[in-house]
Structures are given as structure tokens and as C-alpha cells.
C-alpha positions in Angstrom: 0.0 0.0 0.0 2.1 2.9 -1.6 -0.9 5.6 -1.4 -0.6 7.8 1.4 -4.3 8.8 1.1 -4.8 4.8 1.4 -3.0 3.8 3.9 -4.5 6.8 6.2 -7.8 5.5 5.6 -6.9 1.9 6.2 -5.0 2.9 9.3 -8.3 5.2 10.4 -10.9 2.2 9.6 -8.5 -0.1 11.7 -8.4 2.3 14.6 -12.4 2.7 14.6 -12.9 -1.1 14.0 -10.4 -1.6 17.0 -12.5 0.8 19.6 -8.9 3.0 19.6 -9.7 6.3 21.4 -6.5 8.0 19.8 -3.6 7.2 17.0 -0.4 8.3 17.6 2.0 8.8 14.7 5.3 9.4 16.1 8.4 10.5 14.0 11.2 8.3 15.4 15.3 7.9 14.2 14.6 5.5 11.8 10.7 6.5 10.2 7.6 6.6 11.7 6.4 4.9 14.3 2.2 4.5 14.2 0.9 3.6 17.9 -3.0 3.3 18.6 -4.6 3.7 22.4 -6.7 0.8 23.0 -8.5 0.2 26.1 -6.3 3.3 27.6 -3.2 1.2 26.6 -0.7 2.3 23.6 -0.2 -0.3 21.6 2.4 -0.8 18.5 0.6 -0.7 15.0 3.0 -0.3 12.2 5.8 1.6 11.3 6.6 3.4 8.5 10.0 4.1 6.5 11.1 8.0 6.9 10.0 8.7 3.6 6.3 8.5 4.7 6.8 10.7 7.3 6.3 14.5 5.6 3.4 13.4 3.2 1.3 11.8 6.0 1.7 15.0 8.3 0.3 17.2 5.7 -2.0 15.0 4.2 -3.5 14.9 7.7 -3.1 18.9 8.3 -4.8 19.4 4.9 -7.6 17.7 6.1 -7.7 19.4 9.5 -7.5 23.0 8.0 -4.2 23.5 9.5 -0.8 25.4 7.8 1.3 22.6 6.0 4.0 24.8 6.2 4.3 25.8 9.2 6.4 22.8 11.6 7.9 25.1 14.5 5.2 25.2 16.3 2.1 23.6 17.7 -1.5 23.0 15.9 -4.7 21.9 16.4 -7.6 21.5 14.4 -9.8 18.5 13.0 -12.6 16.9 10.5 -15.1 14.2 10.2 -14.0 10.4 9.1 -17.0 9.2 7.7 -18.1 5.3 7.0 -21.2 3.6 5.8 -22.2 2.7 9.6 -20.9 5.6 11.1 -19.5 8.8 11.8 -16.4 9.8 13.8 -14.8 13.5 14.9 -11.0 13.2 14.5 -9.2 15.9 16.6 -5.9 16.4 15.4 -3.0 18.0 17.2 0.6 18.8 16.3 3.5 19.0 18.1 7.5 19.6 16.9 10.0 17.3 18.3 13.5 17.0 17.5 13.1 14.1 14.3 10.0 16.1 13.6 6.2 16.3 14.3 4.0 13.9 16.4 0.9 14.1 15.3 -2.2 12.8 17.6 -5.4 11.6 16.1 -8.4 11.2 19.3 -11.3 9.6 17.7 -15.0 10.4 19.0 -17.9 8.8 18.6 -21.0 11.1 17.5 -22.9 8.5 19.1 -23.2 8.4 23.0 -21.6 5.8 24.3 -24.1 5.3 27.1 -27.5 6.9 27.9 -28.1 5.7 31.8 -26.8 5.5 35.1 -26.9 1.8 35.2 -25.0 1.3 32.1 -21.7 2.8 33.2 -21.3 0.2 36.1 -22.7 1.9 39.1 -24.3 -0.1 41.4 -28.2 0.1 42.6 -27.2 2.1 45.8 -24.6 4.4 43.7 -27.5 5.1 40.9 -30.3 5.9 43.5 -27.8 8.2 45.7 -26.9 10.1 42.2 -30.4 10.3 41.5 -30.9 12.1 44.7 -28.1 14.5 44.2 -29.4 15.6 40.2 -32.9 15.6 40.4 -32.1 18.7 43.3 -33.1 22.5 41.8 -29.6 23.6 42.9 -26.2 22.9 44.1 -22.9 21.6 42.6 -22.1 17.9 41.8 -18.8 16.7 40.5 -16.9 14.2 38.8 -13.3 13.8 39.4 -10.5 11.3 38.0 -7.5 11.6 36.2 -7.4 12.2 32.2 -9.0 9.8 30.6 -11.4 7.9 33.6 -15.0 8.5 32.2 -15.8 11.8 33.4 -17.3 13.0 30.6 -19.1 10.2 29.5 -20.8 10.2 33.4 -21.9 13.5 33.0 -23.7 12.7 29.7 -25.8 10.3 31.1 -26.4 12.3 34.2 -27.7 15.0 31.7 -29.7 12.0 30.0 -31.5 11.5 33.3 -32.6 14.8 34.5 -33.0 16.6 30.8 -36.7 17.1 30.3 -38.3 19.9 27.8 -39.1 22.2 30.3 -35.5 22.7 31.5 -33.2 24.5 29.9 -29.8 23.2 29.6 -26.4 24.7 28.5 -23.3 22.6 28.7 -20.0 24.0 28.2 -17.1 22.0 26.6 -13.8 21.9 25.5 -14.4 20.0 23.0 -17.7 19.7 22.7 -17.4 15.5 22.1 -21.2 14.3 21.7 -24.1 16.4 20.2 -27.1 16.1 22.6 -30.4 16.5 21.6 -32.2 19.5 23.4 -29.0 20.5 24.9 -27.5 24.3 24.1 -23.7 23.3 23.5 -20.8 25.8 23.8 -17.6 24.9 22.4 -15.1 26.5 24.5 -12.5 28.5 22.8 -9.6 29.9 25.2 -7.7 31.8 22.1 -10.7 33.6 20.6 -11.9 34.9 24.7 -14.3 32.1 25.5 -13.1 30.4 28.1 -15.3 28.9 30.8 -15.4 31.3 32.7 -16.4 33.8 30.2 -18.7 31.5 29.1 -20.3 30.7 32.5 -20.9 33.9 33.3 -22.7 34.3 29.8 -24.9 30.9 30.7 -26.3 32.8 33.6 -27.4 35.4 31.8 -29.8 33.3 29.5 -32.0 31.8 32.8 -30.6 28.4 32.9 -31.7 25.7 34.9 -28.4 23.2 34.7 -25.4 24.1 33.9 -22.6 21.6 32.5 -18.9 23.0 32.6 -16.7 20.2 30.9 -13.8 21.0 33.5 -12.8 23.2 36.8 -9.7 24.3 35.7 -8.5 27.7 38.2 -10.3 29.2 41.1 -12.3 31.9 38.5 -14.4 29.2 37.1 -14.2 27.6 40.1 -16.1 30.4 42.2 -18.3 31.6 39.6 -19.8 28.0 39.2 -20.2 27.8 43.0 -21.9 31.0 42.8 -24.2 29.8 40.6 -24.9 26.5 42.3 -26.1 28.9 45.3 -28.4 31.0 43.3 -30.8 28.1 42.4 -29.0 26.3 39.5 -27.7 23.1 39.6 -23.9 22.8 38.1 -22.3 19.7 37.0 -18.7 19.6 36.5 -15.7 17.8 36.6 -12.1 18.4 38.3 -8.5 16.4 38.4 -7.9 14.7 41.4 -7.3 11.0 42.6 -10.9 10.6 44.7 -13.6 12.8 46.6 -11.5 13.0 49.5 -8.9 14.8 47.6 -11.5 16.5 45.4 -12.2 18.6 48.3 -8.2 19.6 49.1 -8.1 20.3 45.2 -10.8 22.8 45.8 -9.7 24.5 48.5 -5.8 24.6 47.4 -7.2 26.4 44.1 -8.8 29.5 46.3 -12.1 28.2 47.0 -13.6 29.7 50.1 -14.3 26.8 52.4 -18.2 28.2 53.2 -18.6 28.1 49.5 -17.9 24.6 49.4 -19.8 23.6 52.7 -22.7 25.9 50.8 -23.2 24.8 47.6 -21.1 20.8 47.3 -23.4 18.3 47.4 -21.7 15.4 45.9 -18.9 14.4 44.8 -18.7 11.1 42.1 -14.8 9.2 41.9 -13.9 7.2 39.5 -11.4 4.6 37.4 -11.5 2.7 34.1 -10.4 -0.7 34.4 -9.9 -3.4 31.5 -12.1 -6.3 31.6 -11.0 -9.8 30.9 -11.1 -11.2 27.6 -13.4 -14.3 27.3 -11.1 -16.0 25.5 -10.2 -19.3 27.1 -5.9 -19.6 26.1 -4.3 -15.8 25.5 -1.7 -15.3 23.4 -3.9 -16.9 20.2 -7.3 -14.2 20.3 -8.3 -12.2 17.6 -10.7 -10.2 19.6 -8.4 -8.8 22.4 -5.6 -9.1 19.9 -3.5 -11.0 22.4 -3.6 -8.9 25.5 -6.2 -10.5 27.6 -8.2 -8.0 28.3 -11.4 -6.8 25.8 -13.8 -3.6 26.4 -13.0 -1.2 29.8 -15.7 -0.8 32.8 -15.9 2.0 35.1 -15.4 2.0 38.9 -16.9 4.9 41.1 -17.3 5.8 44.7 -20.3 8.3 45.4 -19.9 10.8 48.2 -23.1 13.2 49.2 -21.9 15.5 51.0 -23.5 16.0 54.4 -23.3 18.5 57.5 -20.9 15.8 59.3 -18.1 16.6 56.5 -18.6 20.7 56.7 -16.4 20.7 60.0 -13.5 18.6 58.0 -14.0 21.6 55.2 -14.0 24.4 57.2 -10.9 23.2 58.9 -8.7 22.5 55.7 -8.2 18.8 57.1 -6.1 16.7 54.9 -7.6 14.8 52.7 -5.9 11.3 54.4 -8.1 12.7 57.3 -11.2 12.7 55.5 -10.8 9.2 54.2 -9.8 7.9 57.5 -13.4 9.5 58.7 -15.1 8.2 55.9 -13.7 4.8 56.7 -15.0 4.8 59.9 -18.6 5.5 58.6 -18.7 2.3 56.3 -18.0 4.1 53.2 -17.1 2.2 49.8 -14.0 3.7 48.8 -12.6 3.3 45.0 -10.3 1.2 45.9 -13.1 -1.3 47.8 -15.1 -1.1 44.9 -11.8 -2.2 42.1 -11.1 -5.0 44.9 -14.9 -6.4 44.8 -14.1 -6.2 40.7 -11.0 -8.8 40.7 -13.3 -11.1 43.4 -16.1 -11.0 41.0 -13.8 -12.5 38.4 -14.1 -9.3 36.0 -10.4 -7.9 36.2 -7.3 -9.1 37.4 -5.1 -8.1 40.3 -2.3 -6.9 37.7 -4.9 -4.5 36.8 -6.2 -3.3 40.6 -2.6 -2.3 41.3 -2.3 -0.4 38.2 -5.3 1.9 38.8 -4.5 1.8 42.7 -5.6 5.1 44.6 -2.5 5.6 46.8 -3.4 6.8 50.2 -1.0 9.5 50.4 -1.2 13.0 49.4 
């Protein structure tokens, strides 16, 4: 397969027939290297000889509107990869390196991965005590993991659950990965003014009744959304940090106020992607998990409502190995309880537990 136009679309079709969230193409000493992230694991693809290295980047910035001629410095941009089944948004960023520029592909689905609580793996308790928490006029939930746990995806189908016609809606998003019927989408856009905080404080100007902000990312956004979750609007949102405990040390080490959070928090939603076995009875000779072992991810949450008993621990900056040790002693099913139950149950392996691990150390 000499074409370059080809052999892009093979390597897209094999990427979206593989369930690969991104491609890396990876300029290396000898050519190109061509990675794909499967199941949040890169894995090798193909390489390519040197030669194919310049025509692939610009046959790939060509069709993300990006400059061709310009290689000193980062891009982003994207387009549509289209099949007869489906279609696909391919973000497409750029970055120089010394044999070159990386290029990364992430794929998105238009389609929503999943459209209810009890389809992302929460448990009967966790789906009633999250239907509790959104079905509140007001106050702030949010989802927190590292990059690339599911929080998006949970927030969708929280939005799924409480979205009704006489509601209005306005999600804010950078990007804006899956069109929601009903929903007013903002695509975030930091190097044209709109950042989330601009655009929050637009969104309260058109009388909304949620309000989605794809990510908490400084204390201005921070308090304007906490605002807002005190003047009768519920906010859903999502911030970096390892679990709830440490969700609320994250807030309060970025400026919030600690009576804004005892105000205006109500729960807080944890979680980890793990990979599920493969059913394949001998590894090592599978098609379907291509060798690995594992096929198809599942996520793993803790829910925490947050109630008057934690407001002291707030107030009082308490470390966050503080909180958990409290929470511990209230029964509460910690992440790490809740991977644990998933090796008994014969769905993951311990290999994988330790890797997604929460630590118990700040």
C-alpha cells in the first residue's frame, strides 16, 4: 500500500474497528512509528520508512485545516472520518519534536456511548444516591478522576437522566465530544476569549436551569460556578484529582472559600477505568483482544453526598488522608473497595487493581 491517502484510511478504519480512542503517529530515528490507544493502553501498530513521514503529516493537516508549512510550532484542528455505519470526529493535534512532528489523532464517537446510570457500572445504591443528588433545583455535583477515567461520559448520562423539555440546559465544553439533543452546546474557545469562565458567566445570563462546565480548571471558574450553584442552579462539573477526598483539598488549594464549598457541594462522584478480561479461554492466540487479555473497559466509582458531618473537615482545611480515614469509619465504599470487589467477581485481574490503585498518600 504505496498511497498515502490509502494507507491513512486503512489505518483510520483499523483504529475505529479496533475501539482506539486516539492514534499516535510518532516521528522516530529510523521513520515513523504508528501507535493506537486501546483500552487506555498504547499499543504498537506499524511503522513506517522515513519517507512516509512529511506526506502523512500534511495529508493529515490538509484535512484538518491546519498550515502545511508551518512545523515550528504547535496545531490543532480536525474533521469528520465518515463510513457507511458511522461517523467519527478526529481531533488532530501537532507538536515539533526533534526528528519532527508527532501528530495525535483522538477519535469520537458522534454517538453516545451510554444513555443511563446503570450502564456505566454503578451499582443500585450508587445510581439511586446520584439520582438524589441531580434531580435537586440547585447545588454543585462533581466528577473527578484523572485524564482519561470517564468523566465525561458520566456526565452525559447524568444529563440523560434529568433533561426534560421544560428545562433549559447549556453545557460547556472543551471540546464539545457528543451532540445532545435538546442541549445548548458551547464549544469552548480559550484563544478567541471564550473560556469557561467567560462562558459561565454568559450561561447565567440566559436563565438556565443546569449548567454543564466540561472542567474546573482555576479558582475563577471555580467560584463563579459555586456562585451559581447557590443562586438556584444546579452545576455539574468535573475536576483532576485521585478521589472525593482529595476533590475537596483540590478545591480548596485552588482559592475556594471553604463556606462556598460547605454551601453549595453536594456530591462528589470518583472514578477509574479498568480493563475487563477477555473471554477467551488460552491468550496469546485471540483475535478479539488481539493477544492482551483483556477486551472492552468498565468503570469503577465511589459516590460521596456531601452532608453537614463533613462541613467541620471543610472548614478546617483537614487533609484529605483525614477525610478518608473519617469516611472509613462511617462504612463508606472507597474506590479502591469497589476495584477489589471487581477482581473477586472474576471481571479484572489483580495486575490491573494495582495499576489503577488510589494511593493513600497526598
Amino acid at each position: 500500500m504505496n498511497d498515502v491517502s490509502s494507507y491513512l484510511s486503512f489505518v483510520l478504519e483499523e483504529a475505529v474497528t479496533r475501539r482506539a480512542s486516539d492514534i499516535h503517529l510518532e516521528p522516530v530515528p529510523d521513520g515513523l512509528q504508528i501507535r493506537l490507544r486501546i483500552d487506555g493502553m498504547l499499543i504498537h501498530f506499524d511503522q513506517k520508512e522515513e519517507a512516509w513521514g512529511l506526506p502523512m503529516v500534511s495529508k493529515l493537516k490538509l484535512l484538518a485545516g491546519l498550515d502545511i508549512g508551518e512545523r515550528r510550532l504547535p496545531q490543532d484542528g480536525g474533521f469528520v472520518y465518515a463510513t457507511e455505519t458511522q461517523e467519527t470526529d478526529i481531533r488532530l493535534s501537532t507538536l515539533p519534536t526533534i526528528h519532527g512532528e508527532k501528530i495525535v489523532l483522538r477519535l469520537l464517537s458522534k454517538r453516545l456511548p451510554y444513555q443511563s446510570l446503570p450502564l456505566l457500572g454503578l451499582d443500585e445504591g450508587q445510581c439511586q444516591e446520584i439520582r438524589k443528588l441531580i434531580h435537586q433545583s440547585q447545588g454543585m455535583i462533581l466528577v473527578t478522576g484523572p485524564t482519561g477515567s470517564g468523566k465525561t461520559t458520566t456526565l452525559y448520562a447524568m444529563l440523560q437522566e434529568i433533561h426534560r423539555h421544560e428545562r433549559n440546559v447549556i453545557a460547556l465544553e472543551d471540546p464539545v465530544e457528543y451532540h445532545v439533543q435538546g442541549v445548548n452546546q458551547v464549544q469552548v474557545n480559550p484563544r478567541s476569549g471564550l473560556s469557561f469562565s467567560t462562558g459561565l458567566r454568559a450561561s447565567l445570563r440566559q436563565d438556565p436551569d443546569v449548567i454543564l462546565v466540561g472542567e474546573i480548571r482555576d479558582q475563577e471558574t471555580a467560584e463563579i460556578a459555586f456562585r451559581a450553584a447557590l443562586t438556584g442552579h444546579l452545576v455539574l462539573s468535573t475536576l483532576h484529582s485521585k478521589d472525593s477526598a482529595s476533590a475537596i483539598t483540590r478545591l480548596l488549594d485552588m482559592g475556594v472559600e471553604p463556606y462556598l464549598i460547605t454551601s453549595a457541594l453536594t456530591g462528589l462522584i470518583a472514578q477509574r477505568l479498568i480493563r475487563k478480561l477477555c473471554t477467551c479461554a488460552t491468550p496469546g492466540n485471540c483475535l478479539k483482544c488481539k493477544n492482551t487479555g483483556y477486551f472492552g473497559r468498565q468503570a469503577v466509582f465511589e459516590v460521596l453526598p456531601i452532608q453537614d458531618d463533613l462541613h467541620p473537615y471543610i472548614i478546617q482545611k483537614t487533609a484529605a488522608s483525614q477525610i478518608r480515614a473519617y469516611l472509613r469509619t462511617k462504612g463508606f465504599c472507597t474506590l479502591n473497595m469497589k476495584l477489589k470487589e471487581k477482581v473477586r467477581q472474576g471481571i479484572t485481574t489483580i495486575s490491573e487493581f494495582q495499576r489503577v490503585l488510589v494511593a493513600d498518600v497526598e
